[in-house]
Backbone as a chain_set.jsonl record, in Angstrom:
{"seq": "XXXXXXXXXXXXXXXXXXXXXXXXXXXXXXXXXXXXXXXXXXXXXXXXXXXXXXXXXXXXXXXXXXXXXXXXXXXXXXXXXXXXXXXXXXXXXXXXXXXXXXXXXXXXXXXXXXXXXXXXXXXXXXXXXXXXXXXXXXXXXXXXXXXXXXXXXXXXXXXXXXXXXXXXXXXXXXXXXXXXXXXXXXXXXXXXXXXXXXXXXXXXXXX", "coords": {"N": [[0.844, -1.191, 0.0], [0.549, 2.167, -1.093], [2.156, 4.99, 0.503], [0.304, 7.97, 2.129], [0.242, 11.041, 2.122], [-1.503, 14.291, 3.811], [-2.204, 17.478, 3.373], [-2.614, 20.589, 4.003], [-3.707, 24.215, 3.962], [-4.016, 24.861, 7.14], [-2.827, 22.325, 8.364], [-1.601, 20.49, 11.045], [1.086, 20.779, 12.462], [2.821, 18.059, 12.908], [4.849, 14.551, 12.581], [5.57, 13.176, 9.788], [3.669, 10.815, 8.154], [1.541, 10.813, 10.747], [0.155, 12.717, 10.742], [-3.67, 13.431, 10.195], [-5.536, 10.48, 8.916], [-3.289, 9.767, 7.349], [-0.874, 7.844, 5.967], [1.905, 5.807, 6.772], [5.487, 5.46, 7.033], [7.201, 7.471, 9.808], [10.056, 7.175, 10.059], [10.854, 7.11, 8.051], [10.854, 9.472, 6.274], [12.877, 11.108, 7.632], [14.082, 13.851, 6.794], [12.153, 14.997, 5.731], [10.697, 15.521, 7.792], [12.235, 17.04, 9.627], [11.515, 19.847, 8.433], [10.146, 22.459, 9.482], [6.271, 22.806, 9.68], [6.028, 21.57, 7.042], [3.597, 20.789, 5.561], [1.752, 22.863, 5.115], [3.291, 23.989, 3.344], [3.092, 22.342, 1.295], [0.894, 23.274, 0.422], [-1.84, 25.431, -1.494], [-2.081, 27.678, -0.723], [-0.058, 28.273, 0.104], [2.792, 31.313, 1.147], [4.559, 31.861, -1.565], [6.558, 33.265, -3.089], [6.641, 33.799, -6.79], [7.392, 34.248, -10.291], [5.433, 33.877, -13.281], [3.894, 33.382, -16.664], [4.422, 36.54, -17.246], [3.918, 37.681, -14.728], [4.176, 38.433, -11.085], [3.129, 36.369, -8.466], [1.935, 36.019, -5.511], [1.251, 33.109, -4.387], [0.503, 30.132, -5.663], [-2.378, 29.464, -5.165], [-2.998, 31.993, -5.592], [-2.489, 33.039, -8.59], [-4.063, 30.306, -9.89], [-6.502, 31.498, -9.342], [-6.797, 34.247, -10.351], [-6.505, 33.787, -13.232], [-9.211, 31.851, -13.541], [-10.474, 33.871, -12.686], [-9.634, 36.154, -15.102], [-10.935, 34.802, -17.259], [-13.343, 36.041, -18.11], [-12.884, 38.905, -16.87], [-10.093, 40.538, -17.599], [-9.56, 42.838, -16.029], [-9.61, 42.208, -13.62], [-8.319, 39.946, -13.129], [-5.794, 40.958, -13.456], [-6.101, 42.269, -10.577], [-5.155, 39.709, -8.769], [-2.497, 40.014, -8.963], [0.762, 40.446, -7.99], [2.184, 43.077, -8.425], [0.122, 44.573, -9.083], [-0.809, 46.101, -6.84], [-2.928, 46.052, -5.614], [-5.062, 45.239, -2.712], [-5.885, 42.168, -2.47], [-4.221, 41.134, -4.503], [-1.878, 41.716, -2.957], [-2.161, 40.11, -0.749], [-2.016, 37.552, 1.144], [-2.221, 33.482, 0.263], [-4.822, 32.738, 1.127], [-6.565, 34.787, 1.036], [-6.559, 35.315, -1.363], [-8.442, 33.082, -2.19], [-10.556, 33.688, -0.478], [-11.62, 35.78, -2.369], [-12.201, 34.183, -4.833], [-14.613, 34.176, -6.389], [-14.293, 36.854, -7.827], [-15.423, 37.907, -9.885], [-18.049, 37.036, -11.605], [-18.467, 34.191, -14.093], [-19.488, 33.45, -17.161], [-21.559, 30.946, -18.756], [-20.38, 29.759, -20.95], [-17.866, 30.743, -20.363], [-17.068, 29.127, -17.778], [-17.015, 26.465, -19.161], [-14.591, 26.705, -20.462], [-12.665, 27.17, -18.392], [-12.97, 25.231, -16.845], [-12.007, 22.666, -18.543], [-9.477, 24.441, -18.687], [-8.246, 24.224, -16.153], [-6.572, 22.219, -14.903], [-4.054, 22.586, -16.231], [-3.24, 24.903, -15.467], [-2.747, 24.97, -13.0], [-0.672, 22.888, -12.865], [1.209, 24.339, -14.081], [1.341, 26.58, -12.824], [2.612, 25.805, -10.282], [4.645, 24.234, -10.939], [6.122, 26.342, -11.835], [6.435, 27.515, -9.165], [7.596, 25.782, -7.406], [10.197, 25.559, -8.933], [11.166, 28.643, -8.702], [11.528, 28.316, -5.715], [13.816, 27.429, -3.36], [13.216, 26.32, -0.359], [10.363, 25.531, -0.699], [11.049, 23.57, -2.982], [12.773, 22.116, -1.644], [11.273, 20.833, 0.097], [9.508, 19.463, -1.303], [11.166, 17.593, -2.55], [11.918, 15.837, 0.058], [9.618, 14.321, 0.232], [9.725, 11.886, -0.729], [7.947, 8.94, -2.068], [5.407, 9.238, -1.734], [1.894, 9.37, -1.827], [0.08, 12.519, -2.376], [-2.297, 14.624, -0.98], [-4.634, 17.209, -0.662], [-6.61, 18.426, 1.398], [-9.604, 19.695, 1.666], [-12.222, 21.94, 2.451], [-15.072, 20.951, 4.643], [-13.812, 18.495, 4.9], [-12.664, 16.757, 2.653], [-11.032, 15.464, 0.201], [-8.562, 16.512, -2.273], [-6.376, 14.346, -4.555], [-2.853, 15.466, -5.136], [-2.014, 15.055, -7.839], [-0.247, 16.839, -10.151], [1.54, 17.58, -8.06], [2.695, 14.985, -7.756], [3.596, 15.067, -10.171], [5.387, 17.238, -10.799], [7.427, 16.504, -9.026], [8.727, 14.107, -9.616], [9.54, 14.668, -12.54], [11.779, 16.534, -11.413], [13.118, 14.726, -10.282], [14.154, 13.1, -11.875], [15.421, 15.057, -14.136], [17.54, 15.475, -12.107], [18.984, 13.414, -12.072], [20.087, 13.223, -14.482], [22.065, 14.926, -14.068], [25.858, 15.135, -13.706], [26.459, 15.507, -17.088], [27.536, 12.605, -18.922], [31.391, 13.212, -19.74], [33.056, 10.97, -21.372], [33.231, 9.202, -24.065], [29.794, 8.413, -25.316], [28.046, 5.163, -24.943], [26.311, 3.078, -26.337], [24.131, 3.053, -25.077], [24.374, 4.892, -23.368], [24.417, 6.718, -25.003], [21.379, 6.953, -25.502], [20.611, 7.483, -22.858], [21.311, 10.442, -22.581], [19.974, 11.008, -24.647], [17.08, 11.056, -23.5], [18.087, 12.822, -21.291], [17.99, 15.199, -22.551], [15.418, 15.845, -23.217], [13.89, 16.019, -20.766], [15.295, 18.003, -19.762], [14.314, 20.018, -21.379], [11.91, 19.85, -21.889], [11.179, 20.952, -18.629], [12.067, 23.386, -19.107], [10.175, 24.45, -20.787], [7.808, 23.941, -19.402], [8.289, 25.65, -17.195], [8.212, 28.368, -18.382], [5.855, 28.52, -19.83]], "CA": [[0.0, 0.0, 0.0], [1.336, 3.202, -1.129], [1.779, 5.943, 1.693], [-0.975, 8.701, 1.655], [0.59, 11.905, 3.176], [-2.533, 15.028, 3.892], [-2.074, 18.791, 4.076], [-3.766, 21.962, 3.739], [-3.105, 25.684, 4.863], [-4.324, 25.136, 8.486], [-2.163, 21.762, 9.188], [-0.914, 20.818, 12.37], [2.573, 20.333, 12.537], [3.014, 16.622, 12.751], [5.417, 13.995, 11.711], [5.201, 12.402, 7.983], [2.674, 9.504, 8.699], [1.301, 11.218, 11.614], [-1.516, 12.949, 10.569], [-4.743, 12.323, 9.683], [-5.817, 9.92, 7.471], [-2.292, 9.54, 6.636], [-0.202, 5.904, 6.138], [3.4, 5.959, 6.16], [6.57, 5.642, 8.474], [8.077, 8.448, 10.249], [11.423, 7.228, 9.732], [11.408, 6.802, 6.341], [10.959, 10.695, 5.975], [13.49, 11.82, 8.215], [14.75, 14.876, 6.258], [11.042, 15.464, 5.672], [10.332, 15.825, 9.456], [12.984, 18.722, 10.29], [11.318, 20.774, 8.134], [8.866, 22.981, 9.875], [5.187, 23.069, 8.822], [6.152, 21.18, 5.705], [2.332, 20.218, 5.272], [1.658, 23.901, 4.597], [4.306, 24.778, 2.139], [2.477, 22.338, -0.052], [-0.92, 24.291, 0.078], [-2.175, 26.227, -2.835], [-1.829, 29.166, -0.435], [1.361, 28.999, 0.707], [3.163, 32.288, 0.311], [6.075, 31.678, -1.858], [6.505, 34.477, -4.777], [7.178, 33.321, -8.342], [7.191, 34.848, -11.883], [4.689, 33.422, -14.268], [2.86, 34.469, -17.433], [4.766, 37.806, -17.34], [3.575, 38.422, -13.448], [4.331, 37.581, -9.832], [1.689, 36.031, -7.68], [2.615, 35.427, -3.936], [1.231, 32.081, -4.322], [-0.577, 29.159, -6.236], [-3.96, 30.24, -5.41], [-3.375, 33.894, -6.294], [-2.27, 32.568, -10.026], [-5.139, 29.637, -9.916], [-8.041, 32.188, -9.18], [-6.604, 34.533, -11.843], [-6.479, 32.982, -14.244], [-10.11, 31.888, -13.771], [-11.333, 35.64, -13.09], [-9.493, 36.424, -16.131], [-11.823, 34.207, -18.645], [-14.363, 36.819, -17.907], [-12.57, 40.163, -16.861], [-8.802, 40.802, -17.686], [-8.409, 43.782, -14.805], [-9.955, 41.351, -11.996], [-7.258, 38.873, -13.235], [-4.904, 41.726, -12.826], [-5.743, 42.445, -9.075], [-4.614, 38.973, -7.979], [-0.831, 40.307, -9.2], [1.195, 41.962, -7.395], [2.289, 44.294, -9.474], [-1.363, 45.482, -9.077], [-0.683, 46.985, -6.098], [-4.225, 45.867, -5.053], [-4.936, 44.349, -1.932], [-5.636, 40.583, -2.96], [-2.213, 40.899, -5.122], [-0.267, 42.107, -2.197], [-2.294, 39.034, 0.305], [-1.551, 36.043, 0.903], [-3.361, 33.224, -0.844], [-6.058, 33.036, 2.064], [-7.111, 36.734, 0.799], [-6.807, 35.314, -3.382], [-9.231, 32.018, -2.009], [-11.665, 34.489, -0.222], [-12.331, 36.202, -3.524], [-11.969, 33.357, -5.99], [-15.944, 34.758, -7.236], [-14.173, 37.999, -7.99], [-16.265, 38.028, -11.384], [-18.712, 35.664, -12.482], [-18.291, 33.137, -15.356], [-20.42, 32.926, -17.946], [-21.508, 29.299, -19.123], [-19.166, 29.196, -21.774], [-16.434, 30.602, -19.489], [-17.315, 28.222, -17.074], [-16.979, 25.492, -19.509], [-13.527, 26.798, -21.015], [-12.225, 26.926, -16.888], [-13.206, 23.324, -16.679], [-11.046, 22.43, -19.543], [-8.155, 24.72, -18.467], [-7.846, 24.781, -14.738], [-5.473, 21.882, -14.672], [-2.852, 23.011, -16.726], [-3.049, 25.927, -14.886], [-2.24, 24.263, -11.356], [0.507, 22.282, -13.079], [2.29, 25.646, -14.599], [1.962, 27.663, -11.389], [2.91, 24.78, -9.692], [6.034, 24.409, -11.97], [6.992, 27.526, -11.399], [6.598, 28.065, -7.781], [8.92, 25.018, -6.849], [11.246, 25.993, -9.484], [11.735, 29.266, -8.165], [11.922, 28.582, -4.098], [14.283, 26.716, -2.968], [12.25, 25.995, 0.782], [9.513, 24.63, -1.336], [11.809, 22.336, -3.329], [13.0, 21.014, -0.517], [10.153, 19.968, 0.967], [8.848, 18.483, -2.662], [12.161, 16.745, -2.887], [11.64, 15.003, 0.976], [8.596, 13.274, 0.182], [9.555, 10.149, -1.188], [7.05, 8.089, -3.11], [4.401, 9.542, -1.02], [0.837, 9.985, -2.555], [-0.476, 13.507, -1.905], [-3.461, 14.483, -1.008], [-4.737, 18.498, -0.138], [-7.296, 18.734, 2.721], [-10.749, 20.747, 1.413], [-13.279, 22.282, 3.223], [-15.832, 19.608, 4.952], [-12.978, 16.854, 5.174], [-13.024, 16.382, 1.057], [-9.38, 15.135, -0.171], [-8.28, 15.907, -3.746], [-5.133, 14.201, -4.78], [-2.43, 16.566, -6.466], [-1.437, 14.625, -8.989], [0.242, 17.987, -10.421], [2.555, 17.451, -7.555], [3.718, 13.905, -7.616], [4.191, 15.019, -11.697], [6.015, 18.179, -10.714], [8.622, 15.715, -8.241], [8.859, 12.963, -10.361], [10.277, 15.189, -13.86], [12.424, 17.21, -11.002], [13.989, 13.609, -10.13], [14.582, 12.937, -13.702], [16.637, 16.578, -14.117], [18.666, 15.305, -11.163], [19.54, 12.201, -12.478], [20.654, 13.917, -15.491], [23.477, 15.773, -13.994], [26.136, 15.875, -14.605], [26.169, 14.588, -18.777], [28.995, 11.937, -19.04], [32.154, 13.674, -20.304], [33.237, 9.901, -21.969], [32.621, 9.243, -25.75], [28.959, 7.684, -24.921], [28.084, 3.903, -25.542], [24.948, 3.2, -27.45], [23.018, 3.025, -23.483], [24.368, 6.359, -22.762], [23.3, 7.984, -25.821], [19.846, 6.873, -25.175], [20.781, 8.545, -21.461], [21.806, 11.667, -22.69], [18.791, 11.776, -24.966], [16.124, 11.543, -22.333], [18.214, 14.291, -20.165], [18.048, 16.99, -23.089], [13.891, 15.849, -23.322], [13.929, 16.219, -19.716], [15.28, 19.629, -19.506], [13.955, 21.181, -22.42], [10.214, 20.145, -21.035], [11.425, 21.764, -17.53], [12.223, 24.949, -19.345], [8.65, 24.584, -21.792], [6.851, 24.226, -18.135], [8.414, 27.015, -16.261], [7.817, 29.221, -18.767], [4.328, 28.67, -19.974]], "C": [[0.882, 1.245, 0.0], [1.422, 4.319, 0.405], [1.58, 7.343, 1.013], [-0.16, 9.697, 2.324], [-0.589, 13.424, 2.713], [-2.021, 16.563, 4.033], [-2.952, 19.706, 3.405], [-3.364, 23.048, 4.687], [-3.4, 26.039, 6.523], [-3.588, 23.951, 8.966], [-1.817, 21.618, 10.224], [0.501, 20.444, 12.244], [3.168, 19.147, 13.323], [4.181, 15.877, 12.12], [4.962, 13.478, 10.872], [4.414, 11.544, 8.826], [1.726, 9.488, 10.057], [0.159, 11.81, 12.063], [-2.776, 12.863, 10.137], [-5.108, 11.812, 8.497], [-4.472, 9.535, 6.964], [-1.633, 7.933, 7.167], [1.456, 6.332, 5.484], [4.318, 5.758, 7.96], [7.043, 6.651, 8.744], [9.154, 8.563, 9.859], [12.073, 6.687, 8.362], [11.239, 8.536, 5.726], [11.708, 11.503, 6.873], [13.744, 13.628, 7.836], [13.471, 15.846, 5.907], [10.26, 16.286, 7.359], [10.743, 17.067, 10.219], [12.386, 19.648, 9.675], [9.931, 21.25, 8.555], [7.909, 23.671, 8.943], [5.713, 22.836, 7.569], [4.465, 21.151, 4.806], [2.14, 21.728, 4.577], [2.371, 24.923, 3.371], [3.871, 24.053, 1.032], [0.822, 22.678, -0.446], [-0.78, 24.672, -0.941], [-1.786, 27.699, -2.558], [-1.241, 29.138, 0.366], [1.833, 29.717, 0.202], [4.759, 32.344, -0.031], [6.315, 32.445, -3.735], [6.981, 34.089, -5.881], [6.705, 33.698, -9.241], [6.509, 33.685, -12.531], [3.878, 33.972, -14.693], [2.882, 35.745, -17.722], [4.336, 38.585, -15.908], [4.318, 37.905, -12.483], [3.034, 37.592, -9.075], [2.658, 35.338, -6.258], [2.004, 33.577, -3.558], [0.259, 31.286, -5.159], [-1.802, 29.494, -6.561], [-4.11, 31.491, -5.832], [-3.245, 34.001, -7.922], [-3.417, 31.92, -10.715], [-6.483, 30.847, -10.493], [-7.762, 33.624, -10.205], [-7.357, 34.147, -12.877], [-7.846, 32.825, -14.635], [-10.922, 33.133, -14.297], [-11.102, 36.074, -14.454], [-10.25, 36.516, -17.186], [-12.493, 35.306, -18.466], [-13.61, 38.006, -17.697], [-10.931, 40.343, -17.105], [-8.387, 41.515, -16.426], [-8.782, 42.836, -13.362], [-8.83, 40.634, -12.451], [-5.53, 39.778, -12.768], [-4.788, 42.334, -11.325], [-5.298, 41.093, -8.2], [-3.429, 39.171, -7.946], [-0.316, 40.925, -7.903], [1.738, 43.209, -7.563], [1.573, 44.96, -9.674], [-1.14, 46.422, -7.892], [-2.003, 46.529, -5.243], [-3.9, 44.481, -3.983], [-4.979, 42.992, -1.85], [-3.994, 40.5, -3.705], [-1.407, 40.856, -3.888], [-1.016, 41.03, -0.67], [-1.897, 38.201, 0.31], [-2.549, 34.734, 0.533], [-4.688, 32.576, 0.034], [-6.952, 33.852, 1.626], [-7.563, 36.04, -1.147], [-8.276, 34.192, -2.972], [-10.384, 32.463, -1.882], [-12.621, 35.06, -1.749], [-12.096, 35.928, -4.542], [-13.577, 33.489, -7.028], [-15.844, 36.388, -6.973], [-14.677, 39.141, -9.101], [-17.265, 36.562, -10.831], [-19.031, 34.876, -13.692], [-19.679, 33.488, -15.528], [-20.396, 31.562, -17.967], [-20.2, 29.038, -19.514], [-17.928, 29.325, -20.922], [-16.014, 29.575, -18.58], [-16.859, 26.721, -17.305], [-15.227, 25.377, -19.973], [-12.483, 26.406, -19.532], [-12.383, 25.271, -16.753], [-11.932, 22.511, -17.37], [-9.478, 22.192, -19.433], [-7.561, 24.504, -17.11], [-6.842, 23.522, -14.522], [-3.924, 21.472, -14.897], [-2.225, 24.62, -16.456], [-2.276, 25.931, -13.368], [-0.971, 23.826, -11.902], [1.241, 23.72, -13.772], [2.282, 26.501, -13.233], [2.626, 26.852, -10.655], [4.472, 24.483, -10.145], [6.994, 25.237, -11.482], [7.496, 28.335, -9.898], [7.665, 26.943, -7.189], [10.097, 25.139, -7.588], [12.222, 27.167, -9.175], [12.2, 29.48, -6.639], [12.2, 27.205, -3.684], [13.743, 25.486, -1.668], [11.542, 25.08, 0.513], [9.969, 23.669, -1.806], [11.945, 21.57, -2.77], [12.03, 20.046, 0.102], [9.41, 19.006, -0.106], [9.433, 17.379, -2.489], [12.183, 15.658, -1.698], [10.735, 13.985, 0.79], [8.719, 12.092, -0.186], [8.574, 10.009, -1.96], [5.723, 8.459, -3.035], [3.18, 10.1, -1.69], [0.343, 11.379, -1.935], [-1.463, 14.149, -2.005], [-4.265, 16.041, -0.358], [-6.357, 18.128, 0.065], [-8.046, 19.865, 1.942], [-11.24, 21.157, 2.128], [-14.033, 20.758, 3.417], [-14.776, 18.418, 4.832], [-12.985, 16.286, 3.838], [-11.371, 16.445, 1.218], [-9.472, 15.054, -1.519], [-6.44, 15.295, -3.544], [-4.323, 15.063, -5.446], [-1.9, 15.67, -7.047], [-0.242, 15.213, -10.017], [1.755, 17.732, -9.766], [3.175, 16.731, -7.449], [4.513, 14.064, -9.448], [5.643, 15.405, -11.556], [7.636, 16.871, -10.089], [8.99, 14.836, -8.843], [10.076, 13.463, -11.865], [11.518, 15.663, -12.577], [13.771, 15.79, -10.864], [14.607, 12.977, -10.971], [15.497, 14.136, -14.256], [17.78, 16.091, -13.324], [19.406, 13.996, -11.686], [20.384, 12.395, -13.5], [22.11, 14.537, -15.345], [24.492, 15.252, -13.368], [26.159, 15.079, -15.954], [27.344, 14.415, -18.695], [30.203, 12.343, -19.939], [32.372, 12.368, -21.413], [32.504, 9.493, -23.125], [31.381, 8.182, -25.171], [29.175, 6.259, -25.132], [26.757, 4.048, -26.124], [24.143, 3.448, -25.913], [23.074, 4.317, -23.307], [23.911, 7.248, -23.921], [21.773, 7.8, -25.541], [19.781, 7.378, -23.976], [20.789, 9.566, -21.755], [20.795, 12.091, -23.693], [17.87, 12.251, -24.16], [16.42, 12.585, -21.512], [17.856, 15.429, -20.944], [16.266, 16.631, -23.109], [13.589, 16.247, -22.401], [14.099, 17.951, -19.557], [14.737, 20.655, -20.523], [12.44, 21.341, -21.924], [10.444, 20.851, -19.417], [11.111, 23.175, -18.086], [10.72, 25.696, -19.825], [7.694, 25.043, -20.581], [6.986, 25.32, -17.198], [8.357, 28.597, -17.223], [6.628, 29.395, -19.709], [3.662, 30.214, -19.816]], "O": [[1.767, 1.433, 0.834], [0.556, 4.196, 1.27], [2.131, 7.837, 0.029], [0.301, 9.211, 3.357], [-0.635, 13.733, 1.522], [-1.319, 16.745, 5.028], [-3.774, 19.552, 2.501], [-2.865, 22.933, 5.806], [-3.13, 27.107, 7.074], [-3.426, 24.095, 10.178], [-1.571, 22.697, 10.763], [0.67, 19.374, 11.66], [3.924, 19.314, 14.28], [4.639, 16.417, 11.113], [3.776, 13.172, 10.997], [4.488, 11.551, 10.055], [1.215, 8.442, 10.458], [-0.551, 11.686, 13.061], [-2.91, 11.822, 9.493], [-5.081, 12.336, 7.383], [-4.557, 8.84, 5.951], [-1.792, 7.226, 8.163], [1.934, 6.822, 4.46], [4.052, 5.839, 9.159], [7.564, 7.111, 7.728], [9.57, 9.606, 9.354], [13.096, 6.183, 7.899], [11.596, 8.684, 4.558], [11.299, 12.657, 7.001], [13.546, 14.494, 8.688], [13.555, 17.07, 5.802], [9.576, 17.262, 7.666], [10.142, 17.806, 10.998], [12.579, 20.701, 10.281], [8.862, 20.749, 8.207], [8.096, 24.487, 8.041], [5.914, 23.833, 6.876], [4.313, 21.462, 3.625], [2.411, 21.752, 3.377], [2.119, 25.994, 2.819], [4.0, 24.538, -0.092], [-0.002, 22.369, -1.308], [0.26, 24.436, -1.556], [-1.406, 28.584, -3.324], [-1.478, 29.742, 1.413], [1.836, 29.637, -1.027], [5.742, 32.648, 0.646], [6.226, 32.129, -4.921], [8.21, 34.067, -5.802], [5.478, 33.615, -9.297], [6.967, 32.557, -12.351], [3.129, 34.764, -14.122], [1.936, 36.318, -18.262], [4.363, 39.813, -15.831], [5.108, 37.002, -12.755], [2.159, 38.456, -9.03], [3.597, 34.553, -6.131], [2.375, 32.972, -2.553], [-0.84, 31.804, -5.357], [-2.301, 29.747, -7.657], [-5.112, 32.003, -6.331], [-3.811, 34.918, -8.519], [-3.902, 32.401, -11.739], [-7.097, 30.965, -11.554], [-8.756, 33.983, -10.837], [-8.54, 34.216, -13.209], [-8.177, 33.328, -15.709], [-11.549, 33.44, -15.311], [-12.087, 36.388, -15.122], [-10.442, 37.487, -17.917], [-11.703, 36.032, -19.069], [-13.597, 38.478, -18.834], [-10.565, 40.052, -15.966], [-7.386, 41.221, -15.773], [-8.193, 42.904, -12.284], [-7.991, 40.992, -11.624], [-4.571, 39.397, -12.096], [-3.739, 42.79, -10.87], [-5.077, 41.27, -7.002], [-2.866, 38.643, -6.987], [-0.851, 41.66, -7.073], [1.673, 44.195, -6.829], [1.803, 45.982, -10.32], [-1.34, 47.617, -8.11], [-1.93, 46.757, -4.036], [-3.206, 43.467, -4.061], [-4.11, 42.478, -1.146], [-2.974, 39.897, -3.372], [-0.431, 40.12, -3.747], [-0.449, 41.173, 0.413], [-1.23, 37.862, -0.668], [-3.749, 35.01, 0.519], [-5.511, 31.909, -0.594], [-8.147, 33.638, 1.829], [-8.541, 36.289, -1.852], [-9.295, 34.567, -3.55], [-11.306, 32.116, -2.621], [-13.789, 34.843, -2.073], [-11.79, 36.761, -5.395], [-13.665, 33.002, -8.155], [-16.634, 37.096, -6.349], [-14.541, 40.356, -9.246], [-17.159, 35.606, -10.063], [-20.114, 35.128, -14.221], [-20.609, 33.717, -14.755], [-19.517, 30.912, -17.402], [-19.264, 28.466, -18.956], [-17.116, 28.421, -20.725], [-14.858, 29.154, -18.531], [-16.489, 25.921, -16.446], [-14.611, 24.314, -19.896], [-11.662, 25.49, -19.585], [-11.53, 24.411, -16.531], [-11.078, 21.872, -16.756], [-8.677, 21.28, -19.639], [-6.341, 24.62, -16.992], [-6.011, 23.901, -13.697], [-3.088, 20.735, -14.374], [-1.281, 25.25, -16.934], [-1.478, 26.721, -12.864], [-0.01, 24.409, -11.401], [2.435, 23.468, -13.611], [3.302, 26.994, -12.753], [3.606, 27.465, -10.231], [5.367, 24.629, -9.312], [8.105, 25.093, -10.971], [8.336, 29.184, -9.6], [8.578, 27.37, -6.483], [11.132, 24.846, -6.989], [13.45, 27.113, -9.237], [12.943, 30.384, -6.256], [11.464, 26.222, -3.608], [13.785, 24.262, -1.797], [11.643, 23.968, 1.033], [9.554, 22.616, -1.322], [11.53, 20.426, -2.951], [12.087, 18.869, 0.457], [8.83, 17.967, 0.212], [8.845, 16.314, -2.305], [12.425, 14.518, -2.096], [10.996, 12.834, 1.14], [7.849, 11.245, 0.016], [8.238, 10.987, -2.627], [4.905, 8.189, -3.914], [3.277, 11.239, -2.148], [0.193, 11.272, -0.718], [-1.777, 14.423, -3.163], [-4.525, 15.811, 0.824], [-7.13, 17.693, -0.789], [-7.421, 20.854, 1.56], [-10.686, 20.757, 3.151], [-13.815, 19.745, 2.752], [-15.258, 17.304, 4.632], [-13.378, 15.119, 3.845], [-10.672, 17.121, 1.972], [-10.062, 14.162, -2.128], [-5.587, 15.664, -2.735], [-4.85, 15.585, -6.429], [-0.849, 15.433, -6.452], [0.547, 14.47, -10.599], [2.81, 17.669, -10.398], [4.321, 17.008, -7.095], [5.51, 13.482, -9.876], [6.66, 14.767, -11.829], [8.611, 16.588, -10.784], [10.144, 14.642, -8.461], [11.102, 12.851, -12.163], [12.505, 14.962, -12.804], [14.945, 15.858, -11.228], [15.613, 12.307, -10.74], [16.44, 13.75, -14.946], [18.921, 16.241, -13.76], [20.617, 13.886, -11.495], [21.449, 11.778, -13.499], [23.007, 14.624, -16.183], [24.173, 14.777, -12.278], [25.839, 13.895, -15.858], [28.211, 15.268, -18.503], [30.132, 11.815, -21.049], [31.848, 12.635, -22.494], [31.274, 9.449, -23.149], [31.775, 7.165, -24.601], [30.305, 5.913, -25.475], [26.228, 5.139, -26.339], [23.394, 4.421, -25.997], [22.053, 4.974, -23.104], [23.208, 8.255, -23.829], [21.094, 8.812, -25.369], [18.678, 7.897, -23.81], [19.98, 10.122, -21.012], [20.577, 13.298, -23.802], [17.672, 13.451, -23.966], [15.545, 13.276, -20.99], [17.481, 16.481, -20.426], [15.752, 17.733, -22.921], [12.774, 17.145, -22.61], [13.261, 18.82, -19.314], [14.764, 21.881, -20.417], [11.85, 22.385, -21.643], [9.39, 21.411, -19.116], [10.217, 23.931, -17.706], [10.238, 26.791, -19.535], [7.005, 26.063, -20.576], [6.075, 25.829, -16.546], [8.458, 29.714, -16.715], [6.504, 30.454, -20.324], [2.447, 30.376, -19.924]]}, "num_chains": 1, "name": "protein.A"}
């Protein structure tokens, strides 16, 4: 049975396998454990600032709920920035969550959001562990670990997004450094997959 690990922006600060609903060993996430309130750094609205799309958004959800507002109004999509100057831009993503019906969709918009919203999670998502180190870290601890973000009413989606995001990152690392030594036929087929590898890194962080 795989191990399930739970968080969400109100967490308690627990060891790996510790909290609820969760299955796993403690001491198989050591390196995961020192890091305080890990559970919360993989929220939607943890505040960890990263460039995307030509903006900065202090976190996940302030990009997410964009994005949506957008389909429907461009300058509401511009007060989740921070570059807006406006108070949701300059909150933290508690404040972007609050006023995620900062517009209201039309149908069609409604239907296009459906469509897009999870290539939207996986590019902010991209980009926010790409640019903060903190966050990395705590991606990079998890191990094998399925993950699972804590809703309102006790509802669990899986991020899927995030075991993607850790999974390509572990595939970059493996990559480095590219074998100085005239390849063999194995290692050219190595040294292909690393340039596929990093060229889709670069494609995803700059979406």
């Amino acid at each position: 049975m795989a191990d399930k690990l739970f968080f969400s922006s109100r967490s308690v600060d627990k060891l790996p396998g510790e909290g609820a609903k969760e299955h796993g060993d403690s001491g198989e996430y050591k390196a995961l454990a020192r890091i305080g309130d890990w559970r919360k750094v993989l929220s939607n609205c943890h505040t960890a600032p990263f460039f995307w799309r030509g903006y900065t958004w202090n976190s996940i959800e302030h990009a997410f709920q964009a994005m949506k507002n957008g389909l429907q109004d461009f300058d509401k999509l511009y007060h989740f920035t921070v570059e807006s100057g406006h108070f949701i831009g300059q909150g933290d993503g508690s404040m972007a969550n609050i006023h995620r019906k900062h517009t209201m969709l039309t149908r069609d918009n409604v239907d296009r959001w459906v469509q897009t919203s999870e290539s939207v999670l996986q590019g902010a998502a991209t980009a926010k562990y790409a640019q903060n180190a903190d966050a990395s870290m705590v991606l990079d601890a998890i191990g094998d670990a399925e993950l699972f973000q804590v809703a309102p009413r006790g509802r669990s989606h899986r991020f899927k997004h995030l075991e993607s995001i850790r999974a390509r990152r572990r595939a970059a690392a493996r990559c480095q450094p590219v074998k100085p030594a005239p390849p063999s036929e194995g290692d050219e087929f190595y040294i292909k997959i690393c340039d596929v590898v990093k060229y889709a890194e670069n494609v995803w962080e700059n979406e």
